[in-house]
DOVEXFI-923853 format. One line per 5 residues: number of its first residue (from 1); their letters; for each residue x, z, y of C-alpha. Coordinates in nm, 2 decimals, padded with zeros to 4 digits, always signed. Layout:
NUM) a) X/Z/Y | ...
***
This chain:
1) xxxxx) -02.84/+03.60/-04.04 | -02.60/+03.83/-03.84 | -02.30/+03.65/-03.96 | -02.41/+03.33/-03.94 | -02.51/+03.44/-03.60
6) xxxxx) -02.15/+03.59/-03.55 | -02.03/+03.27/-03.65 | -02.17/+03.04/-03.46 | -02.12/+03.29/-03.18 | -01.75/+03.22/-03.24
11) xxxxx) -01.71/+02.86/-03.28 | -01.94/+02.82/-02.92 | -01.68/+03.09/-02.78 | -01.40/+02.89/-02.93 | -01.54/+02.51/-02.82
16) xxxxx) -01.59/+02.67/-02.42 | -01.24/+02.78/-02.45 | -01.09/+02.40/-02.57 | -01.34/+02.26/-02.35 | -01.24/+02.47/-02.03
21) xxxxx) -00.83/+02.40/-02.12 | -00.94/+01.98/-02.19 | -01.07/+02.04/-01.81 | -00.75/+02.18/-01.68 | -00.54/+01.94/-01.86
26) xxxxx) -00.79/+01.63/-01.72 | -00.76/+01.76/-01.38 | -00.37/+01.78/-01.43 | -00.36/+01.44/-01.51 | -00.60/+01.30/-01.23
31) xxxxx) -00.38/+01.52/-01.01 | -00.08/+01.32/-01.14 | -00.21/+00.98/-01.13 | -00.31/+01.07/-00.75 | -00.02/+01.15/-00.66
36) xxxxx) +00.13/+00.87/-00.82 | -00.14/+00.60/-00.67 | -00.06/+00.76/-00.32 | +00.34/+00.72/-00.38 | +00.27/+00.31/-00.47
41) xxxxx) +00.03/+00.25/-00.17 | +00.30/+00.43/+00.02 | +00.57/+00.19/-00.12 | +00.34/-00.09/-00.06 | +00.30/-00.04/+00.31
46) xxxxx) +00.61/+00.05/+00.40 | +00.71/-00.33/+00.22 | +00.43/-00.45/+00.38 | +00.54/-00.39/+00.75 | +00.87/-00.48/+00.64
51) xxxxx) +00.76/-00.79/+00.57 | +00.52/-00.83/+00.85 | +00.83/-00.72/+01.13 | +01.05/-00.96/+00.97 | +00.77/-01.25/+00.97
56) xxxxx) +00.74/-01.16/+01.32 | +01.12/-01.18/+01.41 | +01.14/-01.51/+01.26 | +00.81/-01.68/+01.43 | +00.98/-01.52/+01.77
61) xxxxx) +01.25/-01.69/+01.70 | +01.12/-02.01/+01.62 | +00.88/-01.98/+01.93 | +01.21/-01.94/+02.15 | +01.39/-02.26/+02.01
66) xxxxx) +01.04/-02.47/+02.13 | +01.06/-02.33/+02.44 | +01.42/-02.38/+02.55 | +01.35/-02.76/+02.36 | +01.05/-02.81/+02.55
71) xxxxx) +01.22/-02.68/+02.88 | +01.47/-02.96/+02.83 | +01.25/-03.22/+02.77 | +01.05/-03.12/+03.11 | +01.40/-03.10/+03.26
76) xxxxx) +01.55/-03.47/+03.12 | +01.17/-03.64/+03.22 | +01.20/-03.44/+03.59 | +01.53/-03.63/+03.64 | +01.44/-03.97/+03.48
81) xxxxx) +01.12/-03.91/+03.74 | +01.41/-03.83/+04.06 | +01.61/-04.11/+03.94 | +01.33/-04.36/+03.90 | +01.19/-04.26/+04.24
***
């Protein structure tokens, strides 16, 4: 019985050890894929308010071009309202 009790003594000993290193090596990885899911939600904001500046430029833009249209139209019906007068 002592061997078999040796024995199994052993392969516990040796199943703890590959068990503790599958542990470190898990934890490596899930460190890894962290790092690498923080790097692509980094990328994705940094396009995001790229995109959301440049959207932004363009609707001033477009919002500037109404106005100086619709400050001519007020400007062309003011003097068709002088002239009429």
């Amino acid at each position: 019985m002592g061997d078999k009790g040796n024995a199994l003594y052993q392969l516990v000993t040796q199943i703890a050890g590959e068990l503790k290193q599958t542990r470190q090596e898990l934890s490596n990885q899930i460190g890894g894929v962290r790092q690498e899911l923080n790097d692509q939600i980094s990328s994705f904001r940094q396009e995001l308010r790229t995109e959301i500046s440049s959207t932004r430029q363009e609707l001033t833009e477009r919002l500037d071009r109404v106005e100086k249209r619709l400050n001519a139209t007020f400007e062309q019906v003011g003097m068709l309202t002088e002239f009429r007068i």
